[in-house]
Chimera marker file (.cmm) of the C-alpha trace (Angstrom):
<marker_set name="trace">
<marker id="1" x="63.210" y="107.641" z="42.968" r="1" g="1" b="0" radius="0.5"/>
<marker id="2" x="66.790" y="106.786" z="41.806" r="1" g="1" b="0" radius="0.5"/>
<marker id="3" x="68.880" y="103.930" z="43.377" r="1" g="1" b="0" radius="0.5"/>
<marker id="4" x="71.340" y="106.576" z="44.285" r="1" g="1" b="0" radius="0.5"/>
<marker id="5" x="68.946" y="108.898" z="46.261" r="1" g="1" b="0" radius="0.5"/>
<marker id="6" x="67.365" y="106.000" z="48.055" r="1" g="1" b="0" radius="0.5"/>
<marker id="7" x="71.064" y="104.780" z="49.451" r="1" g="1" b="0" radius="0.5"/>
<marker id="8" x="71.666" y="108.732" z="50.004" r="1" g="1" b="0" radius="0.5"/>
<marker id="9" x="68.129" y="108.605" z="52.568" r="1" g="1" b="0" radius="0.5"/>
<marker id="10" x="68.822" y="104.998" z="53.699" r="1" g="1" b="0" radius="0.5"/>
<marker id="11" x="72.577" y="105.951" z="54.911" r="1" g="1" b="0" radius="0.5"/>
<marker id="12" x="70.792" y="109.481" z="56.237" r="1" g="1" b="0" radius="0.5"/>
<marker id="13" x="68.581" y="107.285" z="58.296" r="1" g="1" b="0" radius="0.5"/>
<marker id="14" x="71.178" y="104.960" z="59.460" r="1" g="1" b="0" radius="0.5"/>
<marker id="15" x="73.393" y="107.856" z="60.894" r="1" g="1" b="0" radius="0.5"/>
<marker id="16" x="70.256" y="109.083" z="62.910" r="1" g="1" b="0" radius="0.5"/>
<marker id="17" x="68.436" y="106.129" z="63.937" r="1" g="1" b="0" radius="0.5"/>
<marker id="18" x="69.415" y="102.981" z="65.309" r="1" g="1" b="0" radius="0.5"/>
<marker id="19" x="67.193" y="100.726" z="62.787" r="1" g="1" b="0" radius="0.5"/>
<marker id="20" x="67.418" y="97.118" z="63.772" r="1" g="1" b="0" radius="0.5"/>
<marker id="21" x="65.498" y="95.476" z="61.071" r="1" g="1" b="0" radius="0.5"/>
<marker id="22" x="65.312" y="95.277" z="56.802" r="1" g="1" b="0" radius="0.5"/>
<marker id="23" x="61.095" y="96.061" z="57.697" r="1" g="1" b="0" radius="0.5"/>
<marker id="24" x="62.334" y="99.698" z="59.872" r="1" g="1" b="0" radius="0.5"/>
<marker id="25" x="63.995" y="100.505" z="57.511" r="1" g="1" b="0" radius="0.5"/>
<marker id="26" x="60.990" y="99.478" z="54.760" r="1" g="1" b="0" radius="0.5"/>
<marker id="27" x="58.571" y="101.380" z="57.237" r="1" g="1" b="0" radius="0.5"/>
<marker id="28" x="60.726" y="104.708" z="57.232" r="1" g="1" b="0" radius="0.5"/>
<marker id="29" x="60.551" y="104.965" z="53.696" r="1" g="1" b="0" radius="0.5"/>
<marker id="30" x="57.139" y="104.537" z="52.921" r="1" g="1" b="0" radius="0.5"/>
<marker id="31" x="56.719" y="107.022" z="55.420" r="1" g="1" b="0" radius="0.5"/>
<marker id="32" x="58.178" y="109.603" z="52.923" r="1" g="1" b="0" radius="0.5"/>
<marker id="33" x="56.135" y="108.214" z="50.190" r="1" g="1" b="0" radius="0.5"/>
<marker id="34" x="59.434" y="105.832" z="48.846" r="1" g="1" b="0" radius="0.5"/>
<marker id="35" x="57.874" y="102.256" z="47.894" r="1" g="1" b="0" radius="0.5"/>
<marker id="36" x="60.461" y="99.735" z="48.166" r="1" g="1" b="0" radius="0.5"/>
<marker id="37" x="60.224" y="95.798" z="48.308" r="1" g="1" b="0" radius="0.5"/>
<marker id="38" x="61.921" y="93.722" z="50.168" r="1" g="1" b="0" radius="0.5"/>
<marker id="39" x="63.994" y="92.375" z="47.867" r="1" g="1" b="0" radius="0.5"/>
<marker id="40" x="64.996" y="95.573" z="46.561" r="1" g="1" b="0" radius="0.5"/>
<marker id="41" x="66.276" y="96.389" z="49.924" r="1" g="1" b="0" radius="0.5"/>
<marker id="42" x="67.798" y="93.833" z="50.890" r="1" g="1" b="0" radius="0.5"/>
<marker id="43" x="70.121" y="94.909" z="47.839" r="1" g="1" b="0" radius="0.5"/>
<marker id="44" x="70.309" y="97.978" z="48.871" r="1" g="1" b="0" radius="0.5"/>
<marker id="45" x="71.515" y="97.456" z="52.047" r="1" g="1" b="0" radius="0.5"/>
<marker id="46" x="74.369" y="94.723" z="50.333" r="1" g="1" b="0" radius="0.5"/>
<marker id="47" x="74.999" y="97.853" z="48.081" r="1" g="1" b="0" radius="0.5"/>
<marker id="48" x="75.678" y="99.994" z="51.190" r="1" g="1" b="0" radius="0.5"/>
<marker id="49" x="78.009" y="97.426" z="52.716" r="1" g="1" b="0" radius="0.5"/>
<marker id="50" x="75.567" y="97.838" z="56.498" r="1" g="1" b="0" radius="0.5"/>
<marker id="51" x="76.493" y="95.900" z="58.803" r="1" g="1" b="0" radius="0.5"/>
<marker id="52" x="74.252" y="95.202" z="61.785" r="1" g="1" b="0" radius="0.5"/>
<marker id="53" x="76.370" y="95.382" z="65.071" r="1" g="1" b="0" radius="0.5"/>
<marker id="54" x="75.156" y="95.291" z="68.888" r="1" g="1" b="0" radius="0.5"/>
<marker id="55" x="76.394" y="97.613" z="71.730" r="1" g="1" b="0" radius="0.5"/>
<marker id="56" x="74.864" y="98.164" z="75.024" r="1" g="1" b="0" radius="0.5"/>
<marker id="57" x="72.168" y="95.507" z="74.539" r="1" g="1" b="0" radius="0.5"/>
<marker id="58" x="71.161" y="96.871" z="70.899" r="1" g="1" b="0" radius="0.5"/>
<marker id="59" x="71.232" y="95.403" z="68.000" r="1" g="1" b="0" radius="0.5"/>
<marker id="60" x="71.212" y="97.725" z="64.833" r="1" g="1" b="0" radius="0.5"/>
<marker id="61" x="72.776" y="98.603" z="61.456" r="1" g="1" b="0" radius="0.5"/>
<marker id="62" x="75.494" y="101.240" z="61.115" r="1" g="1" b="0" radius="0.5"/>
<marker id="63" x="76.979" y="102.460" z="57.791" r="1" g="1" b="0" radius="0.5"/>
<marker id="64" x="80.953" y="100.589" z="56.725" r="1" g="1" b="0" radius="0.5"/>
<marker id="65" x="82.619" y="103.524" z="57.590" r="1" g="1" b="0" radius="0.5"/>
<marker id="66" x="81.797" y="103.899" z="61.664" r="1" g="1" b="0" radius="0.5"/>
<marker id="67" x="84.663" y="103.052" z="63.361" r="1" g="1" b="0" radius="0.5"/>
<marker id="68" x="85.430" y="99.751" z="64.338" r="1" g="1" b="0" radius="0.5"/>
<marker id="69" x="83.083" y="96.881" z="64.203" r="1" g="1" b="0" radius="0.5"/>
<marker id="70" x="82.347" y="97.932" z="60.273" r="1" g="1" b="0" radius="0.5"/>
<marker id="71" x="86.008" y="98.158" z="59.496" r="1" g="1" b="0" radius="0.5"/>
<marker id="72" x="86.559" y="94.742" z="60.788" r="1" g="1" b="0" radius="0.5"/>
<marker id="73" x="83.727" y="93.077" z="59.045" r="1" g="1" b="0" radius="0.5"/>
<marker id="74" x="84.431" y="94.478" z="55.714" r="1" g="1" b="0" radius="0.5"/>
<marker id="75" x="88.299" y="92.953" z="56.584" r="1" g="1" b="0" radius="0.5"/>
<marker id="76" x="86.862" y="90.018" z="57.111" r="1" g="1" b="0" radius="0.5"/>
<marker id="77" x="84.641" y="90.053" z="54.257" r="1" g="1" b="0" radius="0.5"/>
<marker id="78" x="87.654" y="91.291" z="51.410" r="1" g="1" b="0" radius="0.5"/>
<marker id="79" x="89.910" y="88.657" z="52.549" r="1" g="1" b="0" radius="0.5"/>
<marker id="80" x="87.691" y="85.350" z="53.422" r="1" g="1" b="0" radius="0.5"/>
<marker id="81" x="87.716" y="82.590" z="50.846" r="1" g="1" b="0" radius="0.5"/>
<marker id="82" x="84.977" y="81.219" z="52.382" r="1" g="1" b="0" radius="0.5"/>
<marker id="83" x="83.140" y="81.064" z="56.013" r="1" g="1" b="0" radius="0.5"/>
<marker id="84" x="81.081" y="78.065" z="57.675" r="1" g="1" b="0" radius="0.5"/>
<marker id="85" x="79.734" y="77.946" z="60.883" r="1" g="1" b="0" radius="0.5"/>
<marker id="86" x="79.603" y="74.907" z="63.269" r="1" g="1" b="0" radius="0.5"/>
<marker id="87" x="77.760" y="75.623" z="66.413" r="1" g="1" b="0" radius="0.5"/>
<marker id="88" x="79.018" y="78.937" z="68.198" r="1" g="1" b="0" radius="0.5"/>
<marker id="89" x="81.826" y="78.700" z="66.051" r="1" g="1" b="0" radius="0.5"/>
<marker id="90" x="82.687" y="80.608" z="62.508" r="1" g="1" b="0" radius="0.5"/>
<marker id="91" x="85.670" y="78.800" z="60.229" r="1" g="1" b="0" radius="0.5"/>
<marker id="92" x="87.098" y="81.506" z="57.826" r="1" g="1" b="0" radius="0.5"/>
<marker id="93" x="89.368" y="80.201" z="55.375" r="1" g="1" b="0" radius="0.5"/>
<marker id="94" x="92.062" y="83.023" z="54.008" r="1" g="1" b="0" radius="0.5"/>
<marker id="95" x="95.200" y="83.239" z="52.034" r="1" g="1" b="0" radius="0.5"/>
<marker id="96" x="98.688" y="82.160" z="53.760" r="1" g="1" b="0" radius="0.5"/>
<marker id="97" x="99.005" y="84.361" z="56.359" r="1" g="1" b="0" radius="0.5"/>
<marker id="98" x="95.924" y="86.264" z="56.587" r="1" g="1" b="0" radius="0.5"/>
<marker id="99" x="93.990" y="84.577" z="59.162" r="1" g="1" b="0" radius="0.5"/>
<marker id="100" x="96.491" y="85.621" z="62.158" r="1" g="1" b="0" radius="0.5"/>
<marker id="101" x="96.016" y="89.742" z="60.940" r="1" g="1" b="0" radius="0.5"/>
<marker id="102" x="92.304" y="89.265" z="61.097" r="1" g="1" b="0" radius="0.5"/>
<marker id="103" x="91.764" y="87.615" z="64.397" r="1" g="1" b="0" radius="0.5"/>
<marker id="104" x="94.150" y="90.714" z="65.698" r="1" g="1" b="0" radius="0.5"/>
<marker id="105" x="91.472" y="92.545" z="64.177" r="1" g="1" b="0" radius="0.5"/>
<marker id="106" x="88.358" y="90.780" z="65.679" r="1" g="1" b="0" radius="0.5"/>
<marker id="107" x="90.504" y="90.318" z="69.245" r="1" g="1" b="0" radius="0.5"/>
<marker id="108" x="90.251" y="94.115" z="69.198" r="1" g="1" b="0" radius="0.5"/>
<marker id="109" x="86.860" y="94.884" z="68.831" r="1" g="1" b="0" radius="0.5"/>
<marker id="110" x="84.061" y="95.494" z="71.432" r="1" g="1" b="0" radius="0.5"/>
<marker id="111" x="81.370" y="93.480" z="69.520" r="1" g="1" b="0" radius="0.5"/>
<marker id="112" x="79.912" y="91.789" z="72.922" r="1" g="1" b="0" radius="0.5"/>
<marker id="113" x="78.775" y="88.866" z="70.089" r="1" g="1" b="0" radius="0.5"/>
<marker id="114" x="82.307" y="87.432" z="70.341" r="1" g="1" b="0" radius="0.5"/>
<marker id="115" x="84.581" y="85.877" z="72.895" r="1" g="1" b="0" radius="0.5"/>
<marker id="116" x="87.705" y="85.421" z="71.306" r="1" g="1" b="0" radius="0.5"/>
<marker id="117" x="89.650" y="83.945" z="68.164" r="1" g="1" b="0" radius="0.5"/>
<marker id="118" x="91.870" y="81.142" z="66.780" r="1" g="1" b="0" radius="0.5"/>
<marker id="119" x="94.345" y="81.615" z="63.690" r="1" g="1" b="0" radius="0.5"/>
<marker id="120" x="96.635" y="79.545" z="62.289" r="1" g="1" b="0" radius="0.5"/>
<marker id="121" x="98.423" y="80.068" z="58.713" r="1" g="1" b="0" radius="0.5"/>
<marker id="122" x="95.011" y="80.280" z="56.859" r="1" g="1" b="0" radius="0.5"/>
<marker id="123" x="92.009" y="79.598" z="58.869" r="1" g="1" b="0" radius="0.5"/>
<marker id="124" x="90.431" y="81.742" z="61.318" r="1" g="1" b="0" radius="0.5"/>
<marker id="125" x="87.828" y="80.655" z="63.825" r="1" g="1" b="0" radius="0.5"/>
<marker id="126" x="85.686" y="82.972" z="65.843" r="1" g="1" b="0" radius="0.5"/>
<marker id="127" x="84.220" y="81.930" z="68.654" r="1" g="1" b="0" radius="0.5"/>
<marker id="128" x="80.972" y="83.288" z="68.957" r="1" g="1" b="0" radius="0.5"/>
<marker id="129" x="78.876" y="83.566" z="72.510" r="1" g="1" b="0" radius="0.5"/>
<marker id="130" x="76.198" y="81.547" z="71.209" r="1" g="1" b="0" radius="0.5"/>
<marker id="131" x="74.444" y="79.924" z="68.102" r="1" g="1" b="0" radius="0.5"/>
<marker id="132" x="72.272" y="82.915" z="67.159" r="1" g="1" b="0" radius="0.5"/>
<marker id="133" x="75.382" y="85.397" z="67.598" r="1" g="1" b="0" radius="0.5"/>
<marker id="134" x="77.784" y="82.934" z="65.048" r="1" g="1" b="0" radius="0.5"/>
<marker id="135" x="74.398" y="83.267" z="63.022" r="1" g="1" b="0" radius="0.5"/>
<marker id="136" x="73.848" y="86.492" z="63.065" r="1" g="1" b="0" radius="0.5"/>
<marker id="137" x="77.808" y="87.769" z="62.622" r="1" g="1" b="0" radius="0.5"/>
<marker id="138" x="77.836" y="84.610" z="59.536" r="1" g="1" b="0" radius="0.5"/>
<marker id="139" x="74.969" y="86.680" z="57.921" r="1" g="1" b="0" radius="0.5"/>
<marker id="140" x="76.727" y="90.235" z="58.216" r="1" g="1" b="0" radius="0.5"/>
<marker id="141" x="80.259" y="88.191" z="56.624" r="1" g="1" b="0" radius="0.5"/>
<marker id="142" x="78.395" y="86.617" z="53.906" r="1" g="1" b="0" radius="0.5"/>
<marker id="143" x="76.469" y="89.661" z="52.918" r="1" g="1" b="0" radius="0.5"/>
<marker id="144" x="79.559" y="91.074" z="52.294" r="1" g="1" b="0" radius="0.5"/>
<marker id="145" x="81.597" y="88.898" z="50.531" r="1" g="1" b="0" radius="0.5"/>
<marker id="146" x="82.293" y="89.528" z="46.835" r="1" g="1" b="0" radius="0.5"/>
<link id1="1" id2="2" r="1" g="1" b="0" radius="0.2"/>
<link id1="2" id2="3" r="1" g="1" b="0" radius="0.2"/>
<link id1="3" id2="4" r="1" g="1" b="0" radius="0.2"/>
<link id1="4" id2="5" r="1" g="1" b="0" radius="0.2"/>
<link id1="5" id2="6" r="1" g="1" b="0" radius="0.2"/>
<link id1="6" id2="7" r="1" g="1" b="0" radius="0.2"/>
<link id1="7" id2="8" r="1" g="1" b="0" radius="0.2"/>
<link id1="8" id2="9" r="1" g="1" b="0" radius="0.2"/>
<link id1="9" id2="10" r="1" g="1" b="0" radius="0.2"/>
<link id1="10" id2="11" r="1" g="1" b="0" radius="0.2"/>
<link id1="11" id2="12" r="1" g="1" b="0" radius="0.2"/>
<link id1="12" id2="13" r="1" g="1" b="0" radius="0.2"/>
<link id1="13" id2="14" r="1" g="1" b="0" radius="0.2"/>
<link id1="14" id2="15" r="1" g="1" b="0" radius="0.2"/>
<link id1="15" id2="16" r="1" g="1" b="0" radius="0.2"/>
<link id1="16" id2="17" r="1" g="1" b="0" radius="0.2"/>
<link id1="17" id2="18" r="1" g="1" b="0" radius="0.2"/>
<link id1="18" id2="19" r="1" g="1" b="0" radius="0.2"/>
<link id1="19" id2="20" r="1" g="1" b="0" radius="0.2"/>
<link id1="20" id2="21" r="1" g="1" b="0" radius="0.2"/>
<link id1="21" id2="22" r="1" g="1" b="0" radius="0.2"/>
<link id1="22" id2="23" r="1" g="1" b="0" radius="0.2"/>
<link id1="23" id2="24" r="1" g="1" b="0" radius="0.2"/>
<link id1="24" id2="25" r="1" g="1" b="0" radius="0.2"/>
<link id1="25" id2="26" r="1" g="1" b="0" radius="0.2"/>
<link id1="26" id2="27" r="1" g="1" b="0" radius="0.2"/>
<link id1="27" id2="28" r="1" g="1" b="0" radius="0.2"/>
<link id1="28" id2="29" r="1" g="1" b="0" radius="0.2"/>
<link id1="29" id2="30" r="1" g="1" b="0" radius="0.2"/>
<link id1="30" id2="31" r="1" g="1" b="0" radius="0.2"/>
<link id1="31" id2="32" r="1" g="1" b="0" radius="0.2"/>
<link id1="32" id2="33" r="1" g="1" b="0" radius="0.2"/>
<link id1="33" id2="34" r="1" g="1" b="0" radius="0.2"/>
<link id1="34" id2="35" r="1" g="1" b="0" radius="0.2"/>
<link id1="35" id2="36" r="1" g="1" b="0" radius="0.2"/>
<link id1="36" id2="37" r="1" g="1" b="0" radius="0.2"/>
<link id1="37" id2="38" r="1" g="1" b="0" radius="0.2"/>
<link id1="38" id2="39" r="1" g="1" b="0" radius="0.2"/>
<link id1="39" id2="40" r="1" g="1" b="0" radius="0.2"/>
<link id1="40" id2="41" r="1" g="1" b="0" radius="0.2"/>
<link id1="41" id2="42" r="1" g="1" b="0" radius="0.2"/>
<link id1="42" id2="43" r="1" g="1" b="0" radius="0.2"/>
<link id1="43" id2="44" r="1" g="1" b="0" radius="0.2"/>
<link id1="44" id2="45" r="1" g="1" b="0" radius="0.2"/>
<link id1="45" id2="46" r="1" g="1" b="0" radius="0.2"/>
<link id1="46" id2="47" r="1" g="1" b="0" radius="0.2"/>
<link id1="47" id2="48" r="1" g="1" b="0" radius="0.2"/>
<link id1="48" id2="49" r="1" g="1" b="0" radius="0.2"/>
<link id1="49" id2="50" r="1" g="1" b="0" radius="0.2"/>
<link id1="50" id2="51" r="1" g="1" b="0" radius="0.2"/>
<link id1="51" id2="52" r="1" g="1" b="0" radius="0.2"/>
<link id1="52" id2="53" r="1" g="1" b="0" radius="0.2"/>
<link id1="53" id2="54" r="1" g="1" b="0" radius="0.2"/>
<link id1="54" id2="55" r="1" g="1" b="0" radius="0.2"/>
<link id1="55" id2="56" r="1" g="1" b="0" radius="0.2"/>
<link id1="56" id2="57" r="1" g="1" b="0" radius="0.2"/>
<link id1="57" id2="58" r="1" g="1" b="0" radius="0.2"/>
<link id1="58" id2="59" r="1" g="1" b="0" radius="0.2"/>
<link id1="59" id2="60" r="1" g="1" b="0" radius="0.2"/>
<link id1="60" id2="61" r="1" g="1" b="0" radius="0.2"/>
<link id1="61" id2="62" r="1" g="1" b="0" radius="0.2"/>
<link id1="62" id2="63" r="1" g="1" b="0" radius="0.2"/>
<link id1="63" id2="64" r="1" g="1" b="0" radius="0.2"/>
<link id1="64" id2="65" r="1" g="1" b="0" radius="0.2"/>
<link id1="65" id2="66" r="1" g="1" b="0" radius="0.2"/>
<link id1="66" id2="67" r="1" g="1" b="0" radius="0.2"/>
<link id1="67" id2="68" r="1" g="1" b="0" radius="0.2"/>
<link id1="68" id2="69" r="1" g="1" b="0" radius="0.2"/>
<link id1="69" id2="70" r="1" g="1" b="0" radius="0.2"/>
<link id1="70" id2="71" r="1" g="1" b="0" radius="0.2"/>
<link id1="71" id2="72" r="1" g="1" b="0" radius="0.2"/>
<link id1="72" id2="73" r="1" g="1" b="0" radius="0.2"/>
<link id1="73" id2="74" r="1" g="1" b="0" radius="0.2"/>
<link id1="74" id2="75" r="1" g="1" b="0" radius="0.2"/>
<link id1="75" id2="76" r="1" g="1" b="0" radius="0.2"/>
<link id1="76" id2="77" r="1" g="1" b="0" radius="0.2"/>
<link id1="77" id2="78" r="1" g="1" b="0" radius="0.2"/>
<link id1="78" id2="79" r="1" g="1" b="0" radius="0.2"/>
<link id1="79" id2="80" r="1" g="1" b="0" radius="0.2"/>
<link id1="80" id2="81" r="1" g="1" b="0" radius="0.2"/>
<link id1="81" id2="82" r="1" g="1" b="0" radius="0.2"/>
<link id1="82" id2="83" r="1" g="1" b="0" radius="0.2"/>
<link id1="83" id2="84" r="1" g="1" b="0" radius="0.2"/>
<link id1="84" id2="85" r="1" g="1" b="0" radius="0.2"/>
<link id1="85" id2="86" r="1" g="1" b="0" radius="0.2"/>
<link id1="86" id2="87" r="1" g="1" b="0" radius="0.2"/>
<link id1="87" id2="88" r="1" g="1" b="0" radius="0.2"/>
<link id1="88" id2="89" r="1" g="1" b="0" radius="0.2"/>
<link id1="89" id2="90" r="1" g="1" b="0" radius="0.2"/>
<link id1="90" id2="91" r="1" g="1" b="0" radius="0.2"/>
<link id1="91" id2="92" r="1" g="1" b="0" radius="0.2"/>
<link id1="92" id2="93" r="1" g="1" b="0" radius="0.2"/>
<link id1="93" id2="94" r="1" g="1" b="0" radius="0.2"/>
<link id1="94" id2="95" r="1" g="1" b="0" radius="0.2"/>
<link id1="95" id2="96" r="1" g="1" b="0" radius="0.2"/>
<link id1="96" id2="97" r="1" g="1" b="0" radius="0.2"/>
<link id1="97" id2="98" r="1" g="1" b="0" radius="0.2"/>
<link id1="98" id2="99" r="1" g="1" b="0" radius="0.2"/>
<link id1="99" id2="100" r="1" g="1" b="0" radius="0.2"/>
<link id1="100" id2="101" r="1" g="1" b="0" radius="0.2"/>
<link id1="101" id2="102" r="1" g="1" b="0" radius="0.2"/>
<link id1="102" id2="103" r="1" g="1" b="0" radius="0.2"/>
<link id1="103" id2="104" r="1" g="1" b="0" radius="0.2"/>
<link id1="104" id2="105" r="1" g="1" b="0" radius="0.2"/>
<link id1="105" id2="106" r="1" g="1" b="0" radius="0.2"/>
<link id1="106" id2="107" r="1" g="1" b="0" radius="0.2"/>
<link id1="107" id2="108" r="1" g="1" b="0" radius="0.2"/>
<link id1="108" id2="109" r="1" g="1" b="0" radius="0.2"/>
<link id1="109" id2="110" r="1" g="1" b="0" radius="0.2"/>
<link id1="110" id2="111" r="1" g="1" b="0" radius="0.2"/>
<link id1="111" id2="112" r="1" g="1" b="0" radius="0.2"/>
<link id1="112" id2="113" r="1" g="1" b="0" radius="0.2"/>
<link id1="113" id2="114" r="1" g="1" b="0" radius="0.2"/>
<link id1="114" id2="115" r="1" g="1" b="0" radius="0.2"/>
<link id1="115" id2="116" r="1" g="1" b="0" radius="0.2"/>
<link id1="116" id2="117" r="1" g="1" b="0" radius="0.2"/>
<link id1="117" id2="118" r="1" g="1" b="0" radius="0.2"/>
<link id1="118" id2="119" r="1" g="1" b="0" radius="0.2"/>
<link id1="119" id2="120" r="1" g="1" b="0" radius="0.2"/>
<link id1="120" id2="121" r="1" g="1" b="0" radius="0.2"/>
<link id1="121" id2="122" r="1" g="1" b="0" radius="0.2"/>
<link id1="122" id2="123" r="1" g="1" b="0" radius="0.2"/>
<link id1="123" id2="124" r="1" g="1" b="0" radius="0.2"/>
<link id1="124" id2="125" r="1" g="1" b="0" radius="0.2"/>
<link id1="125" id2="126" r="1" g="1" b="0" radius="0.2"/>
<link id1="126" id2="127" r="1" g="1" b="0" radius="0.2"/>
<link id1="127" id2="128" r="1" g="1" b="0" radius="0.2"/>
<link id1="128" id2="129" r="1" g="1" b="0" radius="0.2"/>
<link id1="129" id2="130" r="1" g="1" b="0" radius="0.2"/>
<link id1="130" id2="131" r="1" g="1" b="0" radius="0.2"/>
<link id1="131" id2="132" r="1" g="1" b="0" radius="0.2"/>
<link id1="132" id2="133" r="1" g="1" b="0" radius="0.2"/>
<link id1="133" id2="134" r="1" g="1" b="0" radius="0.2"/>
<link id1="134" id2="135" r="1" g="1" b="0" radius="0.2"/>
<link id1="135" id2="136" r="1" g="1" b="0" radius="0.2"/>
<link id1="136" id2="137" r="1" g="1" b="0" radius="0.2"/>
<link id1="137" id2="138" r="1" g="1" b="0" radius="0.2"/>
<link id1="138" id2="139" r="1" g="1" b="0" radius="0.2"/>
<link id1="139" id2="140" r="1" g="1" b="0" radius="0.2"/>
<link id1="140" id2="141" r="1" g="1" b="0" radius="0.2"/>
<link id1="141" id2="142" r="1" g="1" b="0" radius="0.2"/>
<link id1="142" id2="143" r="1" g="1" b="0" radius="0.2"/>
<link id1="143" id2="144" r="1" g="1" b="0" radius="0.2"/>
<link id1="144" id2="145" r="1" g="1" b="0" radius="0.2"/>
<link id1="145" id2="146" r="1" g="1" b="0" radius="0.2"/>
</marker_set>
């Protein structure tokens, strides 16, 4: 199968299933006879620009353009220099000016992951709920990031 049919069944999956992990999505396409490692994947789902996001207690990927959470990230992701994490805390470094657009952006969002933001000319920090949410929101960033 061609990389470009595989995204086309991996997004077609993503709108109708709420697939939380890189091995769901591995499992759904073996079961239509699709072999894929993990490694291959994992690049396909950088490819696809998925981010995972959680609502109502779930945890899952959706495709960059739902509404939203996705837009944000990918925001975050184009215009980040670099991120760190310290704790429950992400450290996003931007050009002059940036940082106070994108916390607007992440104050407006309804990912539960995230309590609130600090901006000043060209460093954002996102304060994260706990460790494994900064984690977890670090990893969807990164994967991003050109």
């Amino acid at each position: 199968m061609k990389k470009t049919e595989r995204h086309l069944l991996i997004q077609q999956m993503i709108r109708n299933e709420k697939l939380s992990t890189q091995k769901e999505i591995q499992d759904r396409l073996e079961a239509k006879g699709i072999a894929v490692t993990q490694t291959t994947l994992s690049r396909d789902l950088r490819d696809l620009g998925l981010v995972k996001v959680k609502r109502k207690d779930q945890l899952y990927y959706i495709l960059p353009n739902e509404p939203e959470v996705a837009e944000i990230y990918i925001m975050l992701a184009t215009h980040a220099k670099s991120i760190s994490r310290a704790e429950f805390t992400l450290v996003l470094r931007t050009e002059l000016g940036e940082a106070a657009l994108l916390a607007n952006g992440v104050d407006e969002m309804t990912d539960e992951r995230i309590l609130g933001t600090v901006a000043g000319a060209n460093t954002l920090l996102i304060i994260c709920r706990d460790q494994e949410a900064a984690i977890e929101i670090q990893g969807e960033i990164s994967g991003m990031m050109h």
